[in-house]
N, C-alpha and C positions, 0 to 999 in steps of 0.2 A: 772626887779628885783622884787621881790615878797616881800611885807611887813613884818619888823621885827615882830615876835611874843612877845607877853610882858609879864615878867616872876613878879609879886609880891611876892617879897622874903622878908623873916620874920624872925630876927634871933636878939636877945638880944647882943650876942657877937658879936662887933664892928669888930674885927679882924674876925673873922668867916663867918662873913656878906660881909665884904670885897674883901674876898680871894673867893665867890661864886660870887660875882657879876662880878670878874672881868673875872673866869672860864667863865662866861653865857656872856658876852657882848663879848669877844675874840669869843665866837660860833654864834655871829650874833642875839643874842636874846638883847631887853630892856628887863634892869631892873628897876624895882621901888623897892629899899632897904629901907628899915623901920628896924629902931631898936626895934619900940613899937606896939602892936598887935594892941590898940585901935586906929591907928594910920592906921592901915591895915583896920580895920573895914571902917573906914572911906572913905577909898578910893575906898572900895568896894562899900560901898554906893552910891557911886557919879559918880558910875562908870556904861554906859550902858551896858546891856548883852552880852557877847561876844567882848568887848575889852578887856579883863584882859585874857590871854591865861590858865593861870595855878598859881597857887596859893603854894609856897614853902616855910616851915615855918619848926621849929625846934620846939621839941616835950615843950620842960621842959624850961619858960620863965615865969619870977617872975609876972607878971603883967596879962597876962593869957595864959596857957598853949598853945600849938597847937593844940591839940584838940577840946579845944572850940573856938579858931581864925577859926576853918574848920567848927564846926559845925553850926557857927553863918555866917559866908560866904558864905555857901549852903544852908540857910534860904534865904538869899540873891541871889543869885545866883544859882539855883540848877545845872547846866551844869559845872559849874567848878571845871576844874580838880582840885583835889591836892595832892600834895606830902608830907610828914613828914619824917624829917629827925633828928635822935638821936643820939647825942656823948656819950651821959651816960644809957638811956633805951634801951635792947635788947627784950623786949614781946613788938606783935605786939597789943597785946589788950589793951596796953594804947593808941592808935593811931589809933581806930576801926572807925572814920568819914571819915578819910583821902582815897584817890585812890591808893595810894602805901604810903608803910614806910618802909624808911630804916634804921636796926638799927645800935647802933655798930659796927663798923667790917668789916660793908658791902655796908662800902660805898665808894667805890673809884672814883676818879673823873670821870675814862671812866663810869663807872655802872648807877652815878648818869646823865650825861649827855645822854647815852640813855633814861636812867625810863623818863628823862626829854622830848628828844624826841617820846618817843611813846606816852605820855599823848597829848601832843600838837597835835598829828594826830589823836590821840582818838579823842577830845575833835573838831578839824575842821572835822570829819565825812568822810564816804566817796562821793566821787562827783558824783556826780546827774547828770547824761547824762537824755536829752530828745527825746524821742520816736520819729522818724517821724510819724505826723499823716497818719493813714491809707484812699487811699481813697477814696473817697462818693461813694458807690451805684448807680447806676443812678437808679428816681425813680419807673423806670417800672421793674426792678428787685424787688423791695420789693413788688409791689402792687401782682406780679406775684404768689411769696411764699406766700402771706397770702389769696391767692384767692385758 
């Protein structure tokens, strides 16, 4: 069985926050839910590179926007993903830090649990197979060619 991926989701609205967490954990993902970004900050902090899969916050949160929760977590972390997501902002230029934003309108559950899975494969890379070494010369072939 292959490691849950771990989703920090950011959303001011309790009910909002709730009803993703429980989308994302029914799909095999942790979640760390936060109601408060500085709260997020924090856990980013403490957090080594490459545990925190993806980083999913809501754009417009009284305490500090999603845009600067993204833009101060990729000070922190530069490799991680993140997502923005907006009930009430439809321009993607309040959300220009984030790896995708979704606005208004366009975010249905199936939509958003893709954008979710292809960050997370973004974000593990593709796999790195290793060459079989080629191999040796034996060394009266080389002395051969340089003679």
């Amino acid at each position: 069985m292959r490691p849950k991926k771990t989703i920090l989701c950011v959303d001011d609205n309790e009910q909002i926050l709730s009803v993703r967490t429980f989308l994302l954990e029914t799909r095999g993902y942790r979640v760390i839910a936060l109601t408060d970004p500085r709260q997020a900050l924090e856990v980013i902090a403490n957090s080594l590179p490459g545990t925190l899969d993806l980083l999913l916050s809501d754009l417009i949160m009284p305490q500090m926007d999603g845009n600067e929760l993204v833009r101060r977590a990729k000070d922190m972390h530069p490799q991680l993903p993140a997502l923005i997501v907006s009930g009430t902002v439809t321009a993607y230029d309040r959300a220009g830090r984030a790896d995708v934003f979704l606005p208004k309108g366009a975010c249905t559950p199936a939509e958003l649990l893709e954008r979710i899975r292809i960050l997370v494969a973004r974000k593990r890379g593709p796999k790195k197979y290793s060459l079989p070494a080629a191999p040796m010369a034996p060394s009266h072939s080389i002395a051969a060619v340089s003679a």
